[in-house]
NUNUBA-875110 format. One record per atom (N, C-alpha, C): residue number from 1; x, y, z. Coordinates in pm, whole numbers, plus 50000, padded with zeros to 5 digits. Layout:
N
<NUM; <X; Y; Z>> ...
END
This chain:
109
<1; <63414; 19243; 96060>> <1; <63424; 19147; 95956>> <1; <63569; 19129; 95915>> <2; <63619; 19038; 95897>> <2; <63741; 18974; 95846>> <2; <63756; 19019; 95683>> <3; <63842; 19008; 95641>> <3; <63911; 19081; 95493>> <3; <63855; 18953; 95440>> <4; <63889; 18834; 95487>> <4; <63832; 18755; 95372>> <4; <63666; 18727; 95392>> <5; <63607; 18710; 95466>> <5; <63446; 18728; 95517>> <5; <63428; 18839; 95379>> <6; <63500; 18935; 95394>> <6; <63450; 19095; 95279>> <6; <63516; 19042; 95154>> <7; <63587; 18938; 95140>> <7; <63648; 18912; 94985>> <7; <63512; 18827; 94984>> <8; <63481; 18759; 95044>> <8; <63341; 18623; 94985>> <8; <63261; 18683; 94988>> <9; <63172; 18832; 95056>> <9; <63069; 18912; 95047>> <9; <63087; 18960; 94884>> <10; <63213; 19004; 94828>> <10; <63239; 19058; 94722>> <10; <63217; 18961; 94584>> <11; <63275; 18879; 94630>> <11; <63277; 18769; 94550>> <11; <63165; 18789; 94498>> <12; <63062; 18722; 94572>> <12; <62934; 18674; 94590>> <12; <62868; 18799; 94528>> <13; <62870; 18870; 94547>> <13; <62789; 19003; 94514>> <13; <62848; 19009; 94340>> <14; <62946; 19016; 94329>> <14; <62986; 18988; 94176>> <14; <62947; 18888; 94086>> <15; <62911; 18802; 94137>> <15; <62863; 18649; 94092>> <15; <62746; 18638; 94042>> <16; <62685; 18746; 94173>> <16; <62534; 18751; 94127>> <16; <62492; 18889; 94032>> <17; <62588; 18965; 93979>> <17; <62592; 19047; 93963>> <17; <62602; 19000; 93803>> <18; <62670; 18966; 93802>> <18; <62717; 18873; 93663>> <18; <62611; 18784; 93634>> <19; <62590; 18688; 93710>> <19; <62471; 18608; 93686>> <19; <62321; 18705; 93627>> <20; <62307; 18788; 93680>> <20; <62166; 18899; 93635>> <20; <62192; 18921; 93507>> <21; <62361; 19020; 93490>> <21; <62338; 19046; 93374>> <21; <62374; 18964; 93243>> <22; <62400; 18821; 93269>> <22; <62399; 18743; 93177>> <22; <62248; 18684; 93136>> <23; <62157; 18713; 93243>> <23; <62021; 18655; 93203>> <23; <61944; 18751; 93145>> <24; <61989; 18886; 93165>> <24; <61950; 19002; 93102>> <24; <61991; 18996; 92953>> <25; <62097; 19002; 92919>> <25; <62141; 18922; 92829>> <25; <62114; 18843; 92681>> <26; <62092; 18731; 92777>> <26; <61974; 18631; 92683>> <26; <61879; 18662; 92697>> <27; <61772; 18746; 92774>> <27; <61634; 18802; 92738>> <27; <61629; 18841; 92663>> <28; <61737; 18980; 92643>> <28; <61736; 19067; 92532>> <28; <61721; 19021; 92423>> <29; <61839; 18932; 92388>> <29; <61839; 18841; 92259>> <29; <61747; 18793; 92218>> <30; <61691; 18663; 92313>> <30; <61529; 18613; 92286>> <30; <61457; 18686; 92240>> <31; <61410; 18837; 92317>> <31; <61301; 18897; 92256>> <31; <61353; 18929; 92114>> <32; <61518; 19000; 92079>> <32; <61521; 19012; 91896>> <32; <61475; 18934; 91840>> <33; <61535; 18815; 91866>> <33; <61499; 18693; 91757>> <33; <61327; 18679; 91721>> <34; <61265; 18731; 91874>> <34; <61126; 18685; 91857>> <34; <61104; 18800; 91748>> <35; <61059; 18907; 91823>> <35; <61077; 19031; 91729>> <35; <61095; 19007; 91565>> <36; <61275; 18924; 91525>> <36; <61250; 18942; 91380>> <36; <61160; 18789; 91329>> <37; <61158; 18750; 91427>> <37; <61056; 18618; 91379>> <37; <60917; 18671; 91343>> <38; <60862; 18732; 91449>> <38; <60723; 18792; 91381>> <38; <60706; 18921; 91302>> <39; <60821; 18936; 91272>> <39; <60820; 19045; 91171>> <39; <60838; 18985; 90993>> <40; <60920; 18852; 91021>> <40; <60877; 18784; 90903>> <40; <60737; 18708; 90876>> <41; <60710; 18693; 91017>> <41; <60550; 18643; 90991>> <41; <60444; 18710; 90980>> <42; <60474; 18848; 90981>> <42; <60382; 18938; 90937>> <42; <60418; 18995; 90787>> <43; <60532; 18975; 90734>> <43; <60574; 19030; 90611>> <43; <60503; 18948; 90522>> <44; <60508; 18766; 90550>> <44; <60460; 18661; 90501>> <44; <60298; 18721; 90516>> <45; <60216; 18720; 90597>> <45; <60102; 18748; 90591>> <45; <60033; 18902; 90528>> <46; <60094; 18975; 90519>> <46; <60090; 19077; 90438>> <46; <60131; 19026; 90234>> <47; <60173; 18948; 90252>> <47; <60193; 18898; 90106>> <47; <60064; 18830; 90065>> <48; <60048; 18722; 90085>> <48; <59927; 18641; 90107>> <48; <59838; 18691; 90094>> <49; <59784; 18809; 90198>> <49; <59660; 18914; 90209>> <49; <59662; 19017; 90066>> <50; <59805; 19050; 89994>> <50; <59776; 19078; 89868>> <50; <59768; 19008; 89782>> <51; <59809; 18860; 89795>> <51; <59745; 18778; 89687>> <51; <59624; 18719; 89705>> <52; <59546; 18699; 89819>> <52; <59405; 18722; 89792>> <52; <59310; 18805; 89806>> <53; <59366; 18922; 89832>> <53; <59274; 19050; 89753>> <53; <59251; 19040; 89571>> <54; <59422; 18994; 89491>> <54; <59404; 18976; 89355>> <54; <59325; 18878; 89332>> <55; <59321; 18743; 89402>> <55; <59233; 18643; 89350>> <55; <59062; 18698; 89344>> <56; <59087; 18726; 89451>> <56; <58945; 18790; 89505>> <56; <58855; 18866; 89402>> <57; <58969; 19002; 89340>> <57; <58936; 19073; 89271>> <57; <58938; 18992; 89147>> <58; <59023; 18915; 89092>> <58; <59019; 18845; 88940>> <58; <58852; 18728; 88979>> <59; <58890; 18664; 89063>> <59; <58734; 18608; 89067>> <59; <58602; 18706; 89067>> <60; <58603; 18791; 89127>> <60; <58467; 18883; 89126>> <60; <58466; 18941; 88973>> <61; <58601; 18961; 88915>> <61; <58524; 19002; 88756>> <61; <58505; 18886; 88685>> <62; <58569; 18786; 88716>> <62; <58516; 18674; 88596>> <62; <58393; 18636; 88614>> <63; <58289; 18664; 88769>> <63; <58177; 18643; 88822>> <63; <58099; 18729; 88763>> <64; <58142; 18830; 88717>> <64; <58015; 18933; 88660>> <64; <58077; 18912; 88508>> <65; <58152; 18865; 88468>> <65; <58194; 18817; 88324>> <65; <58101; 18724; 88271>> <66; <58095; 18593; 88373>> <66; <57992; 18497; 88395>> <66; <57826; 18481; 88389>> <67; <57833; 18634; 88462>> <67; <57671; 18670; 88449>> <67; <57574; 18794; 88360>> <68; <57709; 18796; 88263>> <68; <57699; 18925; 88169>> <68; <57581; 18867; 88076>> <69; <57471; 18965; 88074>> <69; <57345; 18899; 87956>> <69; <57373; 18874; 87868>> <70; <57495; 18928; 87795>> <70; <57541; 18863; 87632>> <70; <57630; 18720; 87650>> <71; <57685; 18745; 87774>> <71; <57730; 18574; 87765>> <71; <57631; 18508; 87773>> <72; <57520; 18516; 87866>> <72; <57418; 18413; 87923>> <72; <57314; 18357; 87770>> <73; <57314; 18477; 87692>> <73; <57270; 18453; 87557>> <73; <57338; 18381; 87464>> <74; <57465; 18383; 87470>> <74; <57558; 18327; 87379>> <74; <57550; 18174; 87440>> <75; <57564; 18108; 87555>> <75; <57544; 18002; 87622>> <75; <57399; 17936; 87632>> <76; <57303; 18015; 87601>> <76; <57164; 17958; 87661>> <76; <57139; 17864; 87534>> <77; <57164; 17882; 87392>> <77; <57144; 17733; 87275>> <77; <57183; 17654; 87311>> <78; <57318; 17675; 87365>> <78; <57431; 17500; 87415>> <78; <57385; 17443; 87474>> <79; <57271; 17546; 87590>> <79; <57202; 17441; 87700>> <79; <57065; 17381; 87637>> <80; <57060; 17404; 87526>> <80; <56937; 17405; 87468>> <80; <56808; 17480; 87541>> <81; <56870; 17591; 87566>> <81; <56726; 17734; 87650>> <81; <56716; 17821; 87527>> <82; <56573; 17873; 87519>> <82; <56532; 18003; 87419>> <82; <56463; 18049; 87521>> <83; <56410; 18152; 87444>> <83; <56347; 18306; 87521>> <83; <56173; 18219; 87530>> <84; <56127; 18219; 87647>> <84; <56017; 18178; 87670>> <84; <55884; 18207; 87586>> <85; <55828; 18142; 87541>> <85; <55657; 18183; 87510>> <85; <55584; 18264; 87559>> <86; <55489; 18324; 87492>> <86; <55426; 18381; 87579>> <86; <55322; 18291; 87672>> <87; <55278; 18329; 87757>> <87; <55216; 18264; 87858>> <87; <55289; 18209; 87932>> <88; <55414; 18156; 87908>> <88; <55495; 18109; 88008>> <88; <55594; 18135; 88087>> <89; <55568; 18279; 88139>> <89; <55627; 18339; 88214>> <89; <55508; 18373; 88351>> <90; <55564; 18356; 88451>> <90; <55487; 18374; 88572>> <90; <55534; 18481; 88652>> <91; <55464; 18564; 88688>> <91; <55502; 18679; 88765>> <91; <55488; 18608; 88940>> <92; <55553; 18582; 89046>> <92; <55524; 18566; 89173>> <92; <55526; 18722; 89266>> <93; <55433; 18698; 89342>> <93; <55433; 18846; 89417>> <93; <55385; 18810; 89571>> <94; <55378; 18895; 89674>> <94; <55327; 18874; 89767>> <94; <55174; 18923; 89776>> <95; <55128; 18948; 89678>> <95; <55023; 18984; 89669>> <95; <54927; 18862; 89604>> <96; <54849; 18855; 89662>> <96; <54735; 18744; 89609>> <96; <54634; 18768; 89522>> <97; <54608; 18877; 89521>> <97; <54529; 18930; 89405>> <97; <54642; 18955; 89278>> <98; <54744; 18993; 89276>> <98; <54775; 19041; 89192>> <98; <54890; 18878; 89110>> <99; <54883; 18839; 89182>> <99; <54888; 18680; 89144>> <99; <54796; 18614; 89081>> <100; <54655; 18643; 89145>> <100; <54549; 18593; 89096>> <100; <54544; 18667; 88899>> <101; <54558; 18756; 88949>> <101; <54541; 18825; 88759>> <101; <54659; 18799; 88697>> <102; <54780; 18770; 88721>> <102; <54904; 18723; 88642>> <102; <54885; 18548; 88618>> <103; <54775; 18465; 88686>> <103; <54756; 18331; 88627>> <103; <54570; 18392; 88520>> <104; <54552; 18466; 88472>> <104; <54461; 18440; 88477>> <104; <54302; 18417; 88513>> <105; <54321; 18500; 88638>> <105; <54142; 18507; 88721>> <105; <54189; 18343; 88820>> <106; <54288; 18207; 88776>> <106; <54296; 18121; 88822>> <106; <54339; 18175; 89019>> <107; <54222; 18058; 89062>> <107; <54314; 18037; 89242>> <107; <54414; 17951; 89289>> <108; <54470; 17984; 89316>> <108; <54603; 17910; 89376>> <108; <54561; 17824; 89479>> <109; <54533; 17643; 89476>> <109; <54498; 17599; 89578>> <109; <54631; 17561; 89676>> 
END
């Protein structure tokens, strides 16, 4: 081989040598950026997930706030509801006899 044949083998081998590790390079980089990209998009979603655990939790007590018997009492005049008569409460059961004696001896057609 000729000195210069071995300078363009060299060359060339450097070129590509360089070329790799410049694409190595920008991989690296790419993956940081990705990296701190989904690390803010998980910081973001970790926020979120504690603000609707609080909603969650402030709605489930105002739901049993809602269905507290002294509210439902305090609200049932406004709707114009009172406490039923007697007789006018119906027991339902899966039982047919025992239906039958909560109307009364009456049959259910």
């Amino acid at each position: 081989m000729s000195s210069e044949m071995k300078q363009t083998v060299r060359f060339g081998g450097a070129l590509i040598t360089s070329v790799a590790v410049a694409i190595s390079l920008i991989f690296v980089a790419w993956a940081k950026m990705e990296t701190v990209q989904i690390t803010y998009q998980i910081s973001d979603l970790v926020k979120e997930d504690d603000k609707l655990a609080n909603d969650q939790r402030r709605l489930r007590a105002e739901l049993a706030e809602l269905r507290a018997p002294a509210y439902l009492e305090n609200l049932a005049p406004q709707l114009g509801l009172a406490a039923p008569a007697a007789g006018q409460v119906v027991v339902v059961t899966e039982n047919p006899e025992a239906l039958s004696r909560a109307l009364g001896g009456e049959q259910g057609q």
